[in-house]
PLY file of the C-alpha trace (Angstrom):
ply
format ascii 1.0
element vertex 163
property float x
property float y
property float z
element edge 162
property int vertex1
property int vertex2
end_header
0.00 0.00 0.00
1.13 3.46 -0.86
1.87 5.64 2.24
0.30 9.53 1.06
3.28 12.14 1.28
2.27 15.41 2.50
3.25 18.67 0.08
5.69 20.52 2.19
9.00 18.95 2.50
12.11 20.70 4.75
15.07 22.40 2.79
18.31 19.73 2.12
20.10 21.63 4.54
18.36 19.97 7.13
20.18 16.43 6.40
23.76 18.36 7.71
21.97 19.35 10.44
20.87 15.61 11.39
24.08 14.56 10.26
26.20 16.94 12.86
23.74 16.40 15.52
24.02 12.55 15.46
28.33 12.94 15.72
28.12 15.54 18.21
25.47 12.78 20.23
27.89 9.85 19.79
31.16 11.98 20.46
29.12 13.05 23.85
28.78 8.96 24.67
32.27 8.69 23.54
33.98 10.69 25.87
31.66 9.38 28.83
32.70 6.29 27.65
36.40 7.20 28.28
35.85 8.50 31.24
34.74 5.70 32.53
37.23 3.62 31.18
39.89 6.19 33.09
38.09 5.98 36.16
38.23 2.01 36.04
42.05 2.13 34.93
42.60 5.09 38.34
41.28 2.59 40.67
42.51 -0.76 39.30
38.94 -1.96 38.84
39.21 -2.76 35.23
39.50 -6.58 34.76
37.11 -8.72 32.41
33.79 -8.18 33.42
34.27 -4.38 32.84
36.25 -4.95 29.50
33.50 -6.90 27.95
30.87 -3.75 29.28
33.21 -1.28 27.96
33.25 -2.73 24.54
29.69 -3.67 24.10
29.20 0.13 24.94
31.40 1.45 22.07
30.05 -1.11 19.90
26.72 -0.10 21.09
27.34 3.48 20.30
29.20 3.40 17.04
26.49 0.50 15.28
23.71 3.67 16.46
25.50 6.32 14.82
26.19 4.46 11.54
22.70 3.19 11.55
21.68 6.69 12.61
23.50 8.47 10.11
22.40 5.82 7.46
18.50 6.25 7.78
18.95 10.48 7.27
17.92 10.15 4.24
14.97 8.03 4.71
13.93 10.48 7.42
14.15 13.43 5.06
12.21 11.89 3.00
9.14 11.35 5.18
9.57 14.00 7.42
6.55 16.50 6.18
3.92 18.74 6.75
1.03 20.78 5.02
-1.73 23.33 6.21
-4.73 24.05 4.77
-7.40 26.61 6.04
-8.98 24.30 9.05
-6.07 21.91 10.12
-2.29 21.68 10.47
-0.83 18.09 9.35
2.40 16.72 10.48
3.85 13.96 9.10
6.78 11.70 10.16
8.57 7.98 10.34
10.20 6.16 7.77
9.27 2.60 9.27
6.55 3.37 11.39
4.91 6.30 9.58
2.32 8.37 11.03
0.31 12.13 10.26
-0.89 14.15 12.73
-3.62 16.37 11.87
-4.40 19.47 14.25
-7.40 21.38 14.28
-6.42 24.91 13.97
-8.67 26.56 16.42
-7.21 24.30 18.78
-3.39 26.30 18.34
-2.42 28.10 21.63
0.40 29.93 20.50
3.68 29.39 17.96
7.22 29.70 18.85
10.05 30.15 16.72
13.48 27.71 18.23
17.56 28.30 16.16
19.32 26.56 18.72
23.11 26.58 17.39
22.92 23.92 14.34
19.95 25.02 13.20
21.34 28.97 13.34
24.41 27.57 11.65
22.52 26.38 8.39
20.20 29.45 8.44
17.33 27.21 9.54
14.65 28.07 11.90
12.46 25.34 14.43
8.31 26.55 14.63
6.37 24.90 17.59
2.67 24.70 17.56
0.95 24.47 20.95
-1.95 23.09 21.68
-3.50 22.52 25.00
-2.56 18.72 25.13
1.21 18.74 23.62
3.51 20.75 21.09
4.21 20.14 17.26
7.66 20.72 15.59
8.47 21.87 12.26
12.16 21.56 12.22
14.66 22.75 9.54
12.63 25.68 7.76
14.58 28.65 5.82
14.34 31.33 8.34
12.28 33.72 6.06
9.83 30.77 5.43
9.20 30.09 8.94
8.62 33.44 9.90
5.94 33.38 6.82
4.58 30.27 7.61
4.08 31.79 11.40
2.01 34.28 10.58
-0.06 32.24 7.94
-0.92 29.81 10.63
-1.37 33.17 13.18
-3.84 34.55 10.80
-5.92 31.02 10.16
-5.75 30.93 13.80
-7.24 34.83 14.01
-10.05 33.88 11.25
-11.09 30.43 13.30
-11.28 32.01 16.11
-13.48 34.39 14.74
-15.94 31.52 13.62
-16.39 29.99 17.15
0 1
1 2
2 3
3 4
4 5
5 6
6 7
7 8
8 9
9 10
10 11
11 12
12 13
13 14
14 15
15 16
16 17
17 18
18 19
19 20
20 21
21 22
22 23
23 24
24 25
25 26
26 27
27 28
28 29
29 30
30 31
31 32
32 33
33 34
34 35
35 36
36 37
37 38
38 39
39 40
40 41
41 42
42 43
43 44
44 45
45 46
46 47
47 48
48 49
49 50
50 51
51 52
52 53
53 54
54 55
55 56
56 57
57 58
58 59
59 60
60 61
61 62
62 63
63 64
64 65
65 66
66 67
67 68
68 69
69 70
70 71
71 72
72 73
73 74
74 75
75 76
76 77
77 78
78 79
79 80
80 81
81 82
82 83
83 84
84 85
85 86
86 87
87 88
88 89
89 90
90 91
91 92
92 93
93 94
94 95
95 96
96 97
97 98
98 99
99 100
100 101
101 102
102 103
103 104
104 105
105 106
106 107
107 108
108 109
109 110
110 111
111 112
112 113
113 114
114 115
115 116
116 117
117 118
118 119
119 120
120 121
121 122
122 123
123 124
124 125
125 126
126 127
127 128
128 129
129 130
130 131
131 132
132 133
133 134
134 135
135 136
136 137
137 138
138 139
139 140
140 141
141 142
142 143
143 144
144 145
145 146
146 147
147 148
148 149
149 150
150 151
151 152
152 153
153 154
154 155
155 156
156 157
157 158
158 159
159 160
160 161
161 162
């Protein structure tokens, strides 16, 4: 069965992004890692049992980040989202796909996220509130997401009106 795609699809930029944020995740578990393979070797406590945990935990962490850094594309691909006048959809998985639709008179507010990465590529985060949980659109052009903010403000102006 064919899966639907939704219309709107995040710039390429987005897959250097994923791609950094996955190394600088497994260099973090890296260097814990190595600390606690220091703090074995300081107090003489490394012997088998803490070898074989050791190396199941790099093994652990670099099979993640290959398989991590592997399925970026596949998440790209599926990672969507399109609005029309009475709902927001969100769409996202590459095994286990799934699309969220949310009424827009049920949007609290919007925020606009760069953390570093995202700043770095000229990409912008929006976050759509609703009373019951938040919505991210990650990995928009900066003057898109400001755009798309106020064309989801103003559909949320207009169904408000309606109530």
């Amino acid at each position: 069965m064919n899966y639907p795609l939704l219309t709107n699809q995040m710039p390429e930029r987005i897959k250097g992004v994923w791609r950094l944020s996955s190394l600088i995740s497994s260099l973090f578990f890296l260097v814990i890692g190595g600390i606690a393979i220091a703090i074995l070797a300081y107090f003489n406590w490394f012997n088998s049992f803490w070898y074989w945990t050791v190396s199941v935990f790099f093994v652990v962490v670099i099979l993640s980040t290959i398989i991590s850094l592997c399925l970026i594309p596949y998440r790209y691909k599926f990672h969507r989202f399109e609005i029309n006048p009475t709902e927001l959809a969100f769409q996202s998985g590459y095994i286990f796909r799934k699309i969220t639709f949310v009424p827009i008179n049920r949007i609290q507010h919007i925020e606009t996220e760069q953390g570093p990465l995202l700043r770095r590529a000229n990409l912008m985060e929006i976050i759509i509130n609703t009373a019951a949980t938040s919505h991210h659109i990650s990995g928009l052009d900066v003057t898109e997401a400001q755009a798309l903010r106020e064309q989801i403000v103003d559909l949320v102006k207009v169904a408000k009106e309606d109530v």
